[in-house]
C-alpha positions in Angstrom: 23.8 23.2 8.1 20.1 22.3 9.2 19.0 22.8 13.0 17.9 20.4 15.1 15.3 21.1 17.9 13.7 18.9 20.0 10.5 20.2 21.7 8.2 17.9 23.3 10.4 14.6 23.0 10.0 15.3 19.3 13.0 16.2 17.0 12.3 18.6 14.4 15.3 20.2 11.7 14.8 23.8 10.8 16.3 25.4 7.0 18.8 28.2 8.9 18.2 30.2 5.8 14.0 30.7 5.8 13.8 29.0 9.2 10.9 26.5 8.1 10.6 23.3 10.3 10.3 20.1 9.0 10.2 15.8 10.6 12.8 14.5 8.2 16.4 16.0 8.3 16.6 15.6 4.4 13.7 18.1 3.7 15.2 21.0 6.4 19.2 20.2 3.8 17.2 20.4 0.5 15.5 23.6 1.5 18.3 25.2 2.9 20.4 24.1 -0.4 17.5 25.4 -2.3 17.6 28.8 -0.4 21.1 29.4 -0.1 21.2 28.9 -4.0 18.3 31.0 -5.2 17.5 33.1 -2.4 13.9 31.8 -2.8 12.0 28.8 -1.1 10.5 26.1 -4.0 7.0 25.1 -3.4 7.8 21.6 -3.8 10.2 21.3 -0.6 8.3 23.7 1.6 5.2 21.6 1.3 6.6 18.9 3.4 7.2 21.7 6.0 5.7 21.6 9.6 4.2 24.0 12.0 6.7 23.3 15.0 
């Protein structure tokens, strides 16, 4: 399950697994489905990823 964080009145969801932040909840589930399954981050979810 994705963390949320809330830092400057902005929310922000975090993959548990890698701990990459991203805006949009359904990026943060993807990649944590992603790592959980493969033990690996894909390229094509963490590009959506944020410096929080």
């Amino acid at each position: 399950m994705t963390k949320e964080i809330k830092k400057e009145n902005k929310k922000y969801y975090q993959c548990e697994i890698c701990k990459f932040y991203y805006k949009e909840e359904k990026w943060a589930e993807k990649c944590e489905n992603f790592c959980r399954k493969y033990n690996s981050c894909s390229l094509e979810i963490t590009k959506h990823a944020i410096k929080a």
